[in-house]
NUBAZA-308264 format. One record per residue (C-alpha): residue in three letters; x, y, z. Coordinates in Angstrom, 2 decimals. Layout:
{rest=ALA	X=X	Y=Y	Z=Z}
...
END
This chain:
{rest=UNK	X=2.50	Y=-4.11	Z=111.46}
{rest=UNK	X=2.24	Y=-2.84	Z=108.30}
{rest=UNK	X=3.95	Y=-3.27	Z=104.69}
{rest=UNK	X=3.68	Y=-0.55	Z=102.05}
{rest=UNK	X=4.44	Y=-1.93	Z=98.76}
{rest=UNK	X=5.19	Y=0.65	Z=96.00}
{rest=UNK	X=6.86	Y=-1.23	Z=93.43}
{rest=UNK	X=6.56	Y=-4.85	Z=92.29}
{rest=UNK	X=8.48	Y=-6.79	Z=94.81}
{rest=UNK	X=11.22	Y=-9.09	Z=94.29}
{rest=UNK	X=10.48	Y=-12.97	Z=94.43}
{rest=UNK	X=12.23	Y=-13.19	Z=98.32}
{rest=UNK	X=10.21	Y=-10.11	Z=99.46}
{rest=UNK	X=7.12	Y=-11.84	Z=97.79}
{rest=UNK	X=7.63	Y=-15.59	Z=99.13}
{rest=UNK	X=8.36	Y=-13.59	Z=102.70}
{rest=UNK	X=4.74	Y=-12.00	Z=102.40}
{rest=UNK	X=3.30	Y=-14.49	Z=101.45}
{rest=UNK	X=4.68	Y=-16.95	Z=104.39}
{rest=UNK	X=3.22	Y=-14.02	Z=106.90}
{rest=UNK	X=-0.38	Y=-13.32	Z=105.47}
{rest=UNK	X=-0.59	Y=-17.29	Z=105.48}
{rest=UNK	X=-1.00	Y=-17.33	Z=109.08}
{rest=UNK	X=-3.73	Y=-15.15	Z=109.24}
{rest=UNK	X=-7.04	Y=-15.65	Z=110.75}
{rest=UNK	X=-9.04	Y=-13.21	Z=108.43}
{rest=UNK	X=-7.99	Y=-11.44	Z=105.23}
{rest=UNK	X=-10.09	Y=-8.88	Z=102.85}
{rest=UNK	X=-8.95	Y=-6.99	Z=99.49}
{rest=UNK	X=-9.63	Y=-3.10	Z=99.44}
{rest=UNK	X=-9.73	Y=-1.52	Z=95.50}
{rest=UNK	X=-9.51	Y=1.66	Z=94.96}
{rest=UNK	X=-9.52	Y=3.72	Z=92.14}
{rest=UNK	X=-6.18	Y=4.88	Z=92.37}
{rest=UNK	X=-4.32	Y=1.79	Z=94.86}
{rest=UNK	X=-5.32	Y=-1.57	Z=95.90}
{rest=UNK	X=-4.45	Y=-3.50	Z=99.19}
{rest=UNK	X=-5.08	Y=-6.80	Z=100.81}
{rest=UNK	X=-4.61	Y=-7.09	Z=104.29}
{rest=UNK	X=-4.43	Y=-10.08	Z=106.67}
{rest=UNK	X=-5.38	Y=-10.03	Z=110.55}
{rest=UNK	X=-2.49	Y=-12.63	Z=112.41}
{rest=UNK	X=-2.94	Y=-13.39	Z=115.73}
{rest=UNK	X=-0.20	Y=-14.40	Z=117.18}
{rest=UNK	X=-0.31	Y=-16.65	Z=120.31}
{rest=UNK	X=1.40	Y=-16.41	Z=123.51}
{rest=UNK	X=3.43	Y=-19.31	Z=125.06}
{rest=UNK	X=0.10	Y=-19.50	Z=127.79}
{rest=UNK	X=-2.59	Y=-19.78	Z=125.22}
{rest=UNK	X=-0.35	Y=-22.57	Z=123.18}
{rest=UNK	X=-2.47	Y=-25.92	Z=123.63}
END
């Protein structure tokens, strides 16, 4: 999944970002010259792997 942010979000859209990349397992920051991103790798686990 992917979110494309292209103007400054509001604080609900921000708070519900944030709550998602917390659960991720690796993150990184890409900078550009002309856009920035910071991604987040969440791995979600199945009812089976659940211990």
């Amino acid at each position: 999944m992917s979110l494309r942010l292209t103007e400054q979000p509001d604080e609900a859209l921000t708070m519900a970002t944030l709550r998602v990349m917390e659960q991720g397992d690796r993150y990184g920051h890409i900078n550009r010259l002309d856009w920035q991103a910071i991604w987040t790798d969440v791995h979600v686990k199945m009812p089976e792997e659940k211990q």
